[in-house]
C-alpha positions in Angstrom: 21.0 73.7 57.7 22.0 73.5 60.8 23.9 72.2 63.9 23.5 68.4 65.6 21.9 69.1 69.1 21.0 65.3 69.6 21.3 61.7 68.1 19.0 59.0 68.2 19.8 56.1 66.9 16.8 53.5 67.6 18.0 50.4 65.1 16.0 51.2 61.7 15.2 55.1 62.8 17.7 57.9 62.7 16.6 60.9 65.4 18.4 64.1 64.5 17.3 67.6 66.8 18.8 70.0 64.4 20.0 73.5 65.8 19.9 77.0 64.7 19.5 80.6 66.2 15.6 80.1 65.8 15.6 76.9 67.7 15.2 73.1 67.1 13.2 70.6 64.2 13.4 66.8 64.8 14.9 65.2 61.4 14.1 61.8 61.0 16.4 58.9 58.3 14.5 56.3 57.3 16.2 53.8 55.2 13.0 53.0 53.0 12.4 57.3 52.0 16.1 58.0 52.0 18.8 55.0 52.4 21.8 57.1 51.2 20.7 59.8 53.7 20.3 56.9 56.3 23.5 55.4 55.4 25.8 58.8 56.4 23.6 59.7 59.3 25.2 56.5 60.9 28.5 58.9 60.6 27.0 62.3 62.3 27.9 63.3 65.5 27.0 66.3 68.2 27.8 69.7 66.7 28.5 68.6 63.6 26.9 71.0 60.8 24.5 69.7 58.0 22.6 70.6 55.2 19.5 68.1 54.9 16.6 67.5 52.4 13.7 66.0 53.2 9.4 66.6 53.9 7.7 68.1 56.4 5.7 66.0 57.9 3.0 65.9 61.0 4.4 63.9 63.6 2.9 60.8 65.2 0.6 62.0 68.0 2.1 60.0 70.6 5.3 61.7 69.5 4.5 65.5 69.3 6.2 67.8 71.7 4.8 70.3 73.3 7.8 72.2 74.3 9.2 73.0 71.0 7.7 75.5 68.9 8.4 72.9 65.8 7.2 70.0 68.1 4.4 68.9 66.0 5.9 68.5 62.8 9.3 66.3 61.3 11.4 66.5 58.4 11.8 63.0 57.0 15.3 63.5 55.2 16.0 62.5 51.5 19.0 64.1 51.1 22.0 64.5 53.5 25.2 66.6 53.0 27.9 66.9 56.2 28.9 70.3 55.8 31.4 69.8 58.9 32.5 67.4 61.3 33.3 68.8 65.0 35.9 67.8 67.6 33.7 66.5 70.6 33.0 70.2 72.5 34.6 70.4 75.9 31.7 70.8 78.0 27.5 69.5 76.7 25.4 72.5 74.9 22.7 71.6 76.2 22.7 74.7 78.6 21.4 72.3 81.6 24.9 70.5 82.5 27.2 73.0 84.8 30.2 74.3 83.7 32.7 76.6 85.2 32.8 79.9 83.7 36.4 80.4 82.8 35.8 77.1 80.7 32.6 78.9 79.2 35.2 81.8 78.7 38.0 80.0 76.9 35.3 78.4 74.5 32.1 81.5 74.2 32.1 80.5 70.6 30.8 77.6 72.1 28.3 78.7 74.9 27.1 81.0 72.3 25.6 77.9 70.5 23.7 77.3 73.5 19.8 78.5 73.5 20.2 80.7 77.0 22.8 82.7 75.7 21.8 83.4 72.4 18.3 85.0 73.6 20.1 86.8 75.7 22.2 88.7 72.9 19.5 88.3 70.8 17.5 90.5 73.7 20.3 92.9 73.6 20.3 93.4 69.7 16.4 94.0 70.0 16.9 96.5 72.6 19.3 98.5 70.9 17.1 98.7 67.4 14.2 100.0 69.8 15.9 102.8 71.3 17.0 104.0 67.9 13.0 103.5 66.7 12.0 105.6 70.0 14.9 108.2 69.9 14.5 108.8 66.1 10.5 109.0 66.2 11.5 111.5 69.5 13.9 113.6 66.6 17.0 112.9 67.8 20.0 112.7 65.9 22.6 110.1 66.0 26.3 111.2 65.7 29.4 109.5 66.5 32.2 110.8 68.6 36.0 110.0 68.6 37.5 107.0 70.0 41.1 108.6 70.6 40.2 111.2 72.6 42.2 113.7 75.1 43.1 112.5 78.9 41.1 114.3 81.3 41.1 112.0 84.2 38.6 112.9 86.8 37.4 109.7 87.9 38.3 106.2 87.1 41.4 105.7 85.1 41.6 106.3 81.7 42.7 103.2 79.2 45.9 105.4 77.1 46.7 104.5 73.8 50.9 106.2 72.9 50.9 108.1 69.2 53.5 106.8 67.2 53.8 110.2 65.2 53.7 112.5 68.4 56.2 110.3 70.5 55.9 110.4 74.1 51.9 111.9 73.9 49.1 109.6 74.4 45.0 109.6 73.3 42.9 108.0 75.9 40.0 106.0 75.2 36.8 107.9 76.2 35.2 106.9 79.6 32.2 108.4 78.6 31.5 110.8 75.1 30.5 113.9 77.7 32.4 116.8 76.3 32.1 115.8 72.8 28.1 115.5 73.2 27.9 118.9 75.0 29.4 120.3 72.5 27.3 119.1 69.9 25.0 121.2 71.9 26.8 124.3 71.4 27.0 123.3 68.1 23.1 123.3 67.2 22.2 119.8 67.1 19.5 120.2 69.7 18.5 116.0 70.5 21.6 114.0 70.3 22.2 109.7 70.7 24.5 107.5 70.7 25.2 103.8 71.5 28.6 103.9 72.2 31.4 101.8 73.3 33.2 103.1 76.3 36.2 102.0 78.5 37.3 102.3 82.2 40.4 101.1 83.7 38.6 100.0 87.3 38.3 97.0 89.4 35.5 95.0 88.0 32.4 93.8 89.4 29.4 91.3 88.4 28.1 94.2 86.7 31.0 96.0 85.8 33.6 95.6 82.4 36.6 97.3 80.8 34.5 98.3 77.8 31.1 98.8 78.3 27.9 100.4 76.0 26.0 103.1 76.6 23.1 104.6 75.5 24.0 108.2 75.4 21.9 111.4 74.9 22.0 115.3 75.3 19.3 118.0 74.5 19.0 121.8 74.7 16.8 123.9 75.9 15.2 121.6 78.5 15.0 120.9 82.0 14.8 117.6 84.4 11.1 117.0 83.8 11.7 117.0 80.2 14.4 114.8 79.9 12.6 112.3 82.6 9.7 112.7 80.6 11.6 111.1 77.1 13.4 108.6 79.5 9.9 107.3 80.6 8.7 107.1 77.4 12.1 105.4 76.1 11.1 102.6 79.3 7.5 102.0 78.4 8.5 101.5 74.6 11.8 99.4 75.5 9.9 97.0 77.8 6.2 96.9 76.0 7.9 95.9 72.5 10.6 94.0 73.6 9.3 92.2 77.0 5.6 92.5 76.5 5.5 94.2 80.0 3.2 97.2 80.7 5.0 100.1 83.4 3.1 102.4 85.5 4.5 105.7 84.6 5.2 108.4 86.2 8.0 106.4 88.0 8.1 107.6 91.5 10.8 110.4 93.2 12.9 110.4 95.8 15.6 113.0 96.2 19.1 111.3 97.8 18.3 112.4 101.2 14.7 110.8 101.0 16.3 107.8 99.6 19.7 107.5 101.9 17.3 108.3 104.8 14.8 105.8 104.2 16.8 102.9 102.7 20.0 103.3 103.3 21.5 103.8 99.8 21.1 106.0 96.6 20.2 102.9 94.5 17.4 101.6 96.8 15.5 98.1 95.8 11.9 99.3 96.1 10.0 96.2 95.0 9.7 95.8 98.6 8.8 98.2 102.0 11.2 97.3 104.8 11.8 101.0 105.2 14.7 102.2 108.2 13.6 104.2 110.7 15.7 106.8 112.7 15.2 106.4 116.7 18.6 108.7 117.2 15.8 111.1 119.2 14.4 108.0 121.4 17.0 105.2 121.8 20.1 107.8 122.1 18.1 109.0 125.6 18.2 105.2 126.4 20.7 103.6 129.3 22.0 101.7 126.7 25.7 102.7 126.3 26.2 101.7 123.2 23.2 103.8 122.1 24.0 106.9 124.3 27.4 107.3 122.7 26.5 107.0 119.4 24.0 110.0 119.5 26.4 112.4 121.7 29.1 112.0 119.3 26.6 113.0 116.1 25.9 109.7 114.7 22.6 107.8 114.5 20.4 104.7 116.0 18.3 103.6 113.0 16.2 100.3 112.9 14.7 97.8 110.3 12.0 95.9 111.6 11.3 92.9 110.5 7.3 91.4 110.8 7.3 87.9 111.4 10.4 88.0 113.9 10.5 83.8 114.2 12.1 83.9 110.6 15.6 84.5 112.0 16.9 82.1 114.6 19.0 83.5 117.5 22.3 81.8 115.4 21.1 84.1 112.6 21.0 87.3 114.7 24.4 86.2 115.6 25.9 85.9 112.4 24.6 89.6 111.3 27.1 91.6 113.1 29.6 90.1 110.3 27.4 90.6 107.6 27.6 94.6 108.6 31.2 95.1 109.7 32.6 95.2 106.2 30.1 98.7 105.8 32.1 100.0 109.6 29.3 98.9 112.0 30.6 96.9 115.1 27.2 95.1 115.5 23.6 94.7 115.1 21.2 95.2 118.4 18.1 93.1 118.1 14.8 93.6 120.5 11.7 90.4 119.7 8.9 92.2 120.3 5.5 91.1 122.4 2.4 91.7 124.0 3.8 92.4 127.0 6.7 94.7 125.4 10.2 93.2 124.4 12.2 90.6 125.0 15.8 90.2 124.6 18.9 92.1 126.5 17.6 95.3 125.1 14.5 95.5 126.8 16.0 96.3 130.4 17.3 99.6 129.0 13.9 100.9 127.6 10.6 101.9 129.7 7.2 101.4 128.3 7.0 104.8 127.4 10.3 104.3 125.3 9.7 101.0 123.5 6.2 102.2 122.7 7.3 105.2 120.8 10.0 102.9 118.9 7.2 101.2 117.8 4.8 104.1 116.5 8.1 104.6 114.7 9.0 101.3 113.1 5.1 100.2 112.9 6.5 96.8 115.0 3.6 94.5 116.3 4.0 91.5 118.6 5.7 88.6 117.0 8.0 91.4 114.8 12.0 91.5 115.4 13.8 94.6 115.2 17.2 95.3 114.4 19.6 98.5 115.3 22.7 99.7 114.4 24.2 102.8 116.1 27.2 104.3 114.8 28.0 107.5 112.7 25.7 108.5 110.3 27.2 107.3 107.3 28.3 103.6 108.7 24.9 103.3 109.8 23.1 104.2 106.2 25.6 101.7 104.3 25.0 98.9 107.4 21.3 99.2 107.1 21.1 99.6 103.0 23.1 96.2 102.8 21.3 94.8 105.5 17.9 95.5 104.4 18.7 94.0 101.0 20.1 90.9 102.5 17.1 90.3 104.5 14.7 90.8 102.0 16.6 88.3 99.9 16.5 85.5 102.7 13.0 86.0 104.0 12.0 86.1 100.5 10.2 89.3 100.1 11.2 90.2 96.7 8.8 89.4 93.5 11.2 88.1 90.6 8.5 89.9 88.1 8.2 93.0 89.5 9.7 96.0 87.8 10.4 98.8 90.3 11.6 102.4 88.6 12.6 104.8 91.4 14.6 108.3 89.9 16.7 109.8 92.4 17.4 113.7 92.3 19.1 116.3 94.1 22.3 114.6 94.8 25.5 116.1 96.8 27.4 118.2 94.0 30.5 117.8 95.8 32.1 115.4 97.9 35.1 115.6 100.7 38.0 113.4 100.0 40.2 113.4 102.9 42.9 111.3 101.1 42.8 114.0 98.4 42.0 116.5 100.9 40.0 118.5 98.2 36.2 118.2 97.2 35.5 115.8 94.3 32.9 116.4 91.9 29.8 113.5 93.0 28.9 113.2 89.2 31.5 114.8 87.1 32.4 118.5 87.1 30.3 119.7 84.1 27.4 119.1 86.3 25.1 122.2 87.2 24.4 123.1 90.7 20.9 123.7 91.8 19.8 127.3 91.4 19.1 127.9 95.1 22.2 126.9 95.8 24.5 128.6 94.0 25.2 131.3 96.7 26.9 128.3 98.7 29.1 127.7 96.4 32.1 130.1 97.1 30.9 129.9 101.4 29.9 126.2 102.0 30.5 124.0 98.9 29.3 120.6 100.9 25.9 121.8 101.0 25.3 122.2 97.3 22.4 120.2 95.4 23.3 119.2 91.7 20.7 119.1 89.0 21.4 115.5 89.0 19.4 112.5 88.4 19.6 108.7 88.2 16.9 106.1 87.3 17.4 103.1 89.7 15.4 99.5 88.5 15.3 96.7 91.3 18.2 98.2 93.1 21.0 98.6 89.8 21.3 102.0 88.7 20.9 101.6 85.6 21.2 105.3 83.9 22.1 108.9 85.1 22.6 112.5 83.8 22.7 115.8 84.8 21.6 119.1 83.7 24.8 120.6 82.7 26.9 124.0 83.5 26.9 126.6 80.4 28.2 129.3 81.4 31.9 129.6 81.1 32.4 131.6 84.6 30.7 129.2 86.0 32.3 126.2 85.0 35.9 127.8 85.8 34.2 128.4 89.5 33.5 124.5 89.7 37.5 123.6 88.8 38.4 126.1 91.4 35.8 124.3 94.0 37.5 121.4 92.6 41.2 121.8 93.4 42.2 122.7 89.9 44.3 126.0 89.3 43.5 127.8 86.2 46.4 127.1 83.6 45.5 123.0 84.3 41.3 123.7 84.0 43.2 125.4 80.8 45.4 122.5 79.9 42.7 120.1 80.4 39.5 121.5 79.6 40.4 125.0 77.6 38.3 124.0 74.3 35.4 123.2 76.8 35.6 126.6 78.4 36.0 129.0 75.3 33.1 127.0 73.5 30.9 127.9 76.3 31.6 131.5 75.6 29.9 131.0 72.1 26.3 130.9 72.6 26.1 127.7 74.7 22.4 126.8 75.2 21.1 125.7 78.8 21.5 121.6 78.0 21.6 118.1 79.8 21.4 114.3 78.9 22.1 111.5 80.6 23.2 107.9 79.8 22.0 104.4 80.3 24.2 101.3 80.9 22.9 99.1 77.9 24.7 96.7 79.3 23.1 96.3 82.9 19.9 97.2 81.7 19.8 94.1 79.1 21.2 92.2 82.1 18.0 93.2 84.3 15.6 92.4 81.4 17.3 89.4 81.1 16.9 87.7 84.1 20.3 87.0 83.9 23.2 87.3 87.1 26.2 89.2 85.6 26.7 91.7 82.4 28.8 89.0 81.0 25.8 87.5 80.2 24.7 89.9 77.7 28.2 90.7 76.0 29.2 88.4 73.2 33.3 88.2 74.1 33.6 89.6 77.8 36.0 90.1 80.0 36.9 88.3 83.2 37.0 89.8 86.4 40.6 90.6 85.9 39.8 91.9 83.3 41.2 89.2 80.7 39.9 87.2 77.5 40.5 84.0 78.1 39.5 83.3 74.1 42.3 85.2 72.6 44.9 85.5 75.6 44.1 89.0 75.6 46.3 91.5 77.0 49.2 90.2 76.0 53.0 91.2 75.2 54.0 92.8 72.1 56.8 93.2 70.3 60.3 95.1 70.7 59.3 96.2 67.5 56.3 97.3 67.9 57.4 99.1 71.7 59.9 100.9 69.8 57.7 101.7 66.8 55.6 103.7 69.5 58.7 105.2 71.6 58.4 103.1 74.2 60.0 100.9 77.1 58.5 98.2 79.6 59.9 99.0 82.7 
């Protein structure tokens, strides 16, 4: 049984490439083995659904095909029932023919018929059975946590659902299950998992939606190492059973200043080098103004060098002073470097002496282009990070097949908001500060290192946690760091502060974006991809019109008015 892919009608033979979740088998009507089969096939048409009889049969040899797994073999049909006939589809299965995706959207019970698609879910479902094979064999215990859950917004905004019998009170739909799986901790369940649905109210992004999964976790009585050490396990079982693909583990470190530092970014693509390098010490002692500036006002000079400096034409040097000014930078410097030193309107500003130590710093040879940016320190990191990606992506210096883990530690615990002019947690608050730097907490607050961690894959983060606070005086000092006064760090968070007065075990987890993940494993460009019925970017579904109005009934039901 199955759906109708293709007809063939070739006079006497019938051609039929059946369709299922397992793929495709050629069913042939002859009207000598089966003329009342023969007769209705005259009457079938693309997706309609049928339920065949017939032999299996070796095909011709000038007729097998290689490219299907059922390529050497035929059913010739004796029996034919039409289990349903099908509208014509608006828009060809065949998953070669473009279609827009808002069409794909509108129909996905459609372009989930279509082979692409399907492996992809079908990926995702295989995925999500491993990790509860690996986590189980690891002991851990899977528990579910509430859907209507309290508002503690701290973050992105919270999706709020109004209680019809507590009028005017609202649950919010978790962002993340992080208080309920800490304290599962206090409670005594020592390894806890869950693959969870959870929901942010956020501008979207190719790899962003509304309701997302995650693969969450939390143990006790650990530290980083351990937890990085299941996680690495829980890649090389993930990617060995379901991709075939052997990983090198241990992944490699880099703390956030390592990786902001040498690429730019916290989420740095490291399936290739193209490394920055800072020459705030060399080029901000240069007669170039815009250089000279730059490093008396505190910010930075910082290059990428590119080897084989003929790949970008002088139009494309141009054009990258637009491709950083979304990121703050007001341009890109460029120097072509050879034998004889540099060329370009750089090279009267720099002595021998100078360029020579640029390039013990950038490793430049002749024929090799670099590029600067100088600006404060932060434009310049974000400039670079984007940069460096973009190039690597033109020049085409990134291997499709490689699979490069990077775990990044030691983040920032706080961050300055000047529109909020308070510091904001750079996790979330329940996030415990490095040991070594707790005695900054109450003097200098910016200079605090969390016990944080993220495991980037080919530039997506794709997972992050934290060893957590579980102390109780130590968690109200964090809300006071934080800009909360104590009766709302009482109102919002009370149960989570008197449960860490009961025994609370040292405990941390983290939690992987099944979503993005599958997306990576995939191949595929957007999360969209790998979720059966997603959302658009405005965060719509165009299948079932949702959101949508309701009724006065049902606003009044809940206490409510549209205003």
């Amino acid at each position: 049984m199955g759906w109708v892919h293709r007809r063939r009608d070739l006079g006497g033979l019938i051609f039929i490439d059946l369709r299922d979740r397992e793929g495709i088998a050629q069913v042939v009507f002859d009207p000598e083995k089966g003329p009342r089969a023969h007769e209705l096939a005259h009457n079938i048409r693309t997706e309609f659904v049928l339920a065949i009889k017939g032999r299996v049969n070796l095909r011709p040899a000038d007729m097998v095909n290689p490219s299907l797994k059922t390529g050497e073999v035929e059913v010739v049909t004796d029996e034919l029932e039409i289990l349903n006939e099908s509208d014509t589809p608006p828009f060809v299965l065949d998953g070669e023919t473009p279609v827009s995706e808002n069409l794909l959207l509108k129909y996905r019970y459609l372009d989930l018929r279509r082979k692409g698609i399907q492996q992809k879910i079908i990926l995702r479902s295989k995925v999500a059975a491993e990790t509860r094979t690996y986590l189980q064999r690891e002991g851990f215990i899977e528990i579910e946590t509430p859907f209507l859950t309290k508002s503690t917004p701290e973050g992105a905004r919270d999706y709020l659902v109004p209680s019809r019998v507590n009028p005017g009170t609202f649950y919010a739909l978790p962002q993340s299950p992080q208080l309920f799986k800490q304290l599962l901790m206090v409670s005594g369940f020592d390894k806890y998992y869950q693959i969870v649905k959870c929901f942010r109210d956020e501008d979207l992004r190719a790899d962003r939606q509304p309701e997302f999964t995650q693969i969450d976790m939390e143990m006790s009585f650990i530290a980083e190492d351990d937890i990085i050490g299941v996680i690495e396990g829980m890649m090389e079982h993930l990617f060995g059973t379901c991709l075939g693909k052997k990983l090198q583990v241990p992944f490699p470190r880099l703390t956030y200043r390592e990786s902001i530092d040498r690429y730019g970014r916290d989420n740095p693509d490291t399936r290739f080098s193209l490394e920055i390098a800072d020459l705030t010490d060399i080029a901000g002692r240069s007669e170039f103004r815009v250089f000279s500036e730059a490093a008396k006002s505190g910010g930075a000079i910082k290059a990428l060098t590119v080897a084989d400096g003929k790949a970008l034409s002088r139009k494309d040097l141009d054009a990258l002073g637009g491709f950083v000014s979304p990121y703050g930078a007001k341009g890109v410097s460029w120097a072509r470097v050879d034998e004889n030193g540099w060329t370009g309107s750089l090279a009267k500003f720099f002595n021998q002496e100078e360029m020579q130590r640029v390039h013990e710093k950038t490793g430049a040879r002749p024929g090799a282009l670099i590029l600067f940016v100088a600006d404060a320190k932060d434009v310049v990191s974000a400039s670079l990070g984007a940069l460096r990606a973009h190039l690597a992506e033109r020049l085409g210096l990134i291997d499709p097949d490689a699979l490069a883990f990077t775990w990044i530690t030691e983040f920032p615990m706080f961050e300055y908001s000047k529109t909020e002019g308070r510091y904001m947690a750079t996790h979330h608050p329940f996030t415990s500060p490095m040991t070594e730097d707790v005695h900054l907490l109450e003097t200098d607050p910016g200079r605090v290192r969390a016990r944080a961690y993220d495991l980037v894959l080919n530039g997506s983060e794709i997972g992050g946690g934290s060893i957590r606070i579980h102390k109780s005086d130590v968690q109200s000092m964090i809300f006071k760091i934080l800009g909360l006064r104590e009766d709302e760090a009482r109102a919002k968070f009370g149960f989570l502060l008197d449960a860490l007065k009961y025994g609370t075990p040292p405990h941390g987890g983290v939690a992987f974006g099944l979503d993005r993940m599958v997306m990576i494993m995939a191949g595929a460009e957007s999360i969209r991809d790998v979720i059966a019925f997603p959302k658009t970017l405005k965060a719509t579904c165009l299948l079932t019109d949702a959101p949508s109005e309701v009724s006065a009934d049902q606003l009044a039901d809940l206490s409510l008015k549209i205003i």
